[in-house]
C-alpha positions in Angstrom: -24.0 -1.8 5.9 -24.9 0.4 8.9 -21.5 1.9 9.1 -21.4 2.7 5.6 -24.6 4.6 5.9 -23.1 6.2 9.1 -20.3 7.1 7.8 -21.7 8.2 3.8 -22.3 11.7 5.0 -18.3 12.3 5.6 -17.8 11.7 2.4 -20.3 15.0 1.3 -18.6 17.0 3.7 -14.9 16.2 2.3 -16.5 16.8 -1.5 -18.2 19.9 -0.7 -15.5 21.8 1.6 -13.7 22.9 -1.4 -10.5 21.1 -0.4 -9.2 18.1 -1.7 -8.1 16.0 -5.0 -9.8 16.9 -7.8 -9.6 14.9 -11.7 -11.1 17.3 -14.1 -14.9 17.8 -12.1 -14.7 14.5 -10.3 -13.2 15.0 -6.6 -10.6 12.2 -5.5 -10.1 13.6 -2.0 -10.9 10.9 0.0 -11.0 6.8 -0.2 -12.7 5.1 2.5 -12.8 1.1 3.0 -14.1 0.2 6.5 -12.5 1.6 8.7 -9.5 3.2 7.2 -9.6 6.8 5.6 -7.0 7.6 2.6 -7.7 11.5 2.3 -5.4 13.2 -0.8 -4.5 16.5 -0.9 -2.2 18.7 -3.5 -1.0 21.0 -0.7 -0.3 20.4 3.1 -3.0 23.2 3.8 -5.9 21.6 2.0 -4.5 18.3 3.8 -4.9 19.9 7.3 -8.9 21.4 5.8 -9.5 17.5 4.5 -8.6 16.1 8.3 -10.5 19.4 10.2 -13.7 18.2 8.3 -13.3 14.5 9.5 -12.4 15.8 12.9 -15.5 17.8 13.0 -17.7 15.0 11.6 -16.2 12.5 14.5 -17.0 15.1 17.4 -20.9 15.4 16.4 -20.8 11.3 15.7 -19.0 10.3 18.2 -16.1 8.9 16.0 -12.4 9.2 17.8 -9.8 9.5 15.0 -6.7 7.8 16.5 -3.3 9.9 15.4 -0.7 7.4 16.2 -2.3 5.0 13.8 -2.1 8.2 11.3 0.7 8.7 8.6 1.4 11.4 6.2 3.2 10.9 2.9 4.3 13.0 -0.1 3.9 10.6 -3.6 6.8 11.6 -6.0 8.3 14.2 -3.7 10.1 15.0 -0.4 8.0 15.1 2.9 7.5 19.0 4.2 9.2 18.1 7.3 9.0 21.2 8.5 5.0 21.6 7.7 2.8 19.9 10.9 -0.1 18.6 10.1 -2.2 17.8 13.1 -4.8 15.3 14.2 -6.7 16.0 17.3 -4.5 18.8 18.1 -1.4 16.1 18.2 1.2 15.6 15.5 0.8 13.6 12.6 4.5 11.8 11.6 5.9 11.7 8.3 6.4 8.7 6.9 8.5 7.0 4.3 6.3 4.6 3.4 2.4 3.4 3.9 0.8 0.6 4.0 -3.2 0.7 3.0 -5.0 -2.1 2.4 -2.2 -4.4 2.9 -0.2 -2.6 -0.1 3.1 -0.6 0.6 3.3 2.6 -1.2 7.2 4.5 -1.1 7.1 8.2 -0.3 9.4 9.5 -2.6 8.4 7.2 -5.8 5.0 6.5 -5.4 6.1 2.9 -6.0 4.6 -0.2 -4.6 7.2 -1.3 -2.3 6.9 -4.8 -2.3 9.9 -6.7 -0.4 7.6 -7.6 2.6 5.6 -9.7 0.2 8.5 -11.1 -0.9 9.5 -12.4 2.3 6.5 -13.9 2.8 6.7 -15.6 0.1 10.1 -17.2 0.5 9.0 -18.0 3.9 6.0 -20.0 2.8 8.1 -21.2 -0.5 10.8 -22.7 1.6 8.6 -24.3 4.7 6.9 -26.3 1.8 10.2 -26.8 0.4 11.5 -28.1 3.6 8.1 -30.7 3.6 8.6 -32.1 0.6 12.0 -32.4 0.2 12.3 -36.0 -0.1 8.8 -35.9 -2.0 8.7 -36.3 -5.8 5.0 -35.6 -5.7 5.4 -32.3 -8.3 1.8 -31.8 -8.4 1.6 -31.5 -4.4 3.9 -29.0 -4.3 2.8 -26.8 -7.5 -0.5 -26.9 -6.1 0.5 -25.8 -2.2 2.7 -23.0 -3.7 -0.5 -21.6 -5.8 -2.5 -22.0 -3.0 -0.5 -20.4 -0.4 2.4 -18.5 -1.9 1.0 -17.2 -4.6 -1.7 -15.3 -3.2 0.4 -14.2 -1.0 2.9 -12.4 -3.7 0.1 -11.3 -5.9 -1.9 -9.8 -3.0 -3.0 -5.9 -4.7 -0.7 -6.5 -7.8 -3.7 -5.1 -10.1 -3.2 -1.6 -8.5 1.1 -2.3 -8.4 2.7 0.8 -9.5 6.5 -0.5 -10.5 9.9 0.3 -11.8 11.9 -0.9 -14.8 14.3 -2.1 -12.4 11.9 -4.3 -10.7 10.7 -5.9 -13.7 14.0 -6.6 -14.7 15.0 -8.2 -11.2 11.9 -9.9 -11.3 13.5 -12.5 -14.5 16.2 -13.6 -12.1 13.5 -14.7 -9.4 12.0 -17.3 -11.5 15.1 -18.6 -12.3 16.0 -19.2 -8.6 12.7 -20.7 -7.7 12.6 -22.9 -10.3 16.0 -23.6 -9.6 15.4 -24.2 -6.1 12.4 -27.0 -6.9 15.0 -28.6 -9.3 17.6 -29.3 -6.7 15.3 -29.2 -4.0 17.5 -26.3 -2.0 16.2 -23.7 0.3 17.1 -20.0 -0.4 16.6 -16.7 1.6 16.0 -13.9 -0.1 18.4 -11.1 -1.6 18.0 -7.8 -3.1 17.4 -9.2 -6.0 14.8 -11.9 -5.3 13.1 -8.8 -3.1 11.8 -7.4 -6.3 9.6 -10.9 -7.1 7.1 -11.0 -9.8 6.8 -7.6 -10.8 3.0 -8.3 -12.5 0.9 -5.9 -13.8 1.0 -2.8 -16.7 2.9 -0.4 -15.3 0.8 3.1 -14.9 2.1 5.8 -16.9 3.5 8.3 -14.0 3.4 12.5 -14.0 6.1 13.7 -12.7 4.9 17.5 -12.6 2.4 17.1 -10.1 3.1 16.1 -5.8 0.2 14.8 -3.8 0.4 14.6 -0.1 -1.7 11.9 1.1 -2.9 11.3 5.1 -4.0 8.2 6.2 -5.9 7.8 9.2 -7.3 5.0 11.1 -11.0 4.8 13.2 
């Protein structure tokens, strides 16, 4: 509670710089949970503005912004690799990919990349597996794999933004676990089963307009 109040007044400074994501009158520039700082930005300029502001912000506050805990993407376009932005007067990489709040997001797409939660999930899937192999208790094991697989998979799946080609990969997945319960046979995964689950109404995308995105850890 007393960091959110310390911390409120960055978000007035992002909003009224003049910088930033904007939909219609309602300025999306910046998303803060905790700690971590998602700041969005239409061009790499208003980017660097949107991180001055926080840098300025952390010297009267004493708040250290750290930049090799910082990425900076490009949703539904090509990184400016030949644009800098800088934290701290040190570079910022470009990154393929970002994780925030435990959810992948692809540079290029704007996907939800989710074949790390996959693994995990096989992982967890097969050390039960391996338990109860000799176990016909079904109920045991349907309620271990909801308890900790599931959760697991579905971790941030009402803000997944997929592909048809993951949900169509996603069909074949279900098939294999429920084959692997029925013969009781551990699997690793494949590029197939990497694309598990793919839950959730797919967002509608816009394709004319490129957001560069910086995320920045406290």
């Amino acid at each position: 509670m007393l960091f959110s109040l310390y911390i409120d007044d960055l978000i007035a400074h992002l909003k009224s710089c003049g910088y930033g994501t904007h939909v219609g009158s309602l300025f999306v520039g910046c998303v803060l949970y905790t700690d971590d700082i998602l700041l969005l930005s239409a061009s790499c300029q208003g980017l660097q503005q949107l991180i001055n502001v926080c840098v300025k912000y952390g010297e009267r506050w004493d708040i250290r912004f750290n930049p090799l805990k910082s990425h900076a993407v490009t949703v539904r376009g090509n990184n400016p690799s030949q644009r800098q932005i800088t934290l701290n007067e040190k570079p910022v990489l470009w990154a393929n990919k970002v994780k925030y709040l435990g959810v992948y997001i692809e540079s290029n797409t704007g996907l939800t990349e989710l074949s790390d939660a996959c693994r995990k999930f096989y992982g967890q899937f097969n050390s039960i597996m391996s338990v109860l192999c000799k176990c016909e208790n079904e109920m045991a094991a349907i309620h271990l794999i909801k308890t900790y697989c599931l959760p697991t998979l579905m971790y941030g799946c009402e803000v997944w933004s997929i592909s048809d080609t993951q949900r169509i990969r996603s069909r074949f997945t279900g098939v294999e676990c429920a084959a692997g319960w029925a013969g009781r046979v551990r699997f690793a995964p494949t590029p197939v089963q990497d694309d598990l689950w793919s839950i959730g109404r797919r967002r509608g995308r816009r394709t004319t307009s490129i957001c560069t995105i910086f995320l920045c850890t406290l």
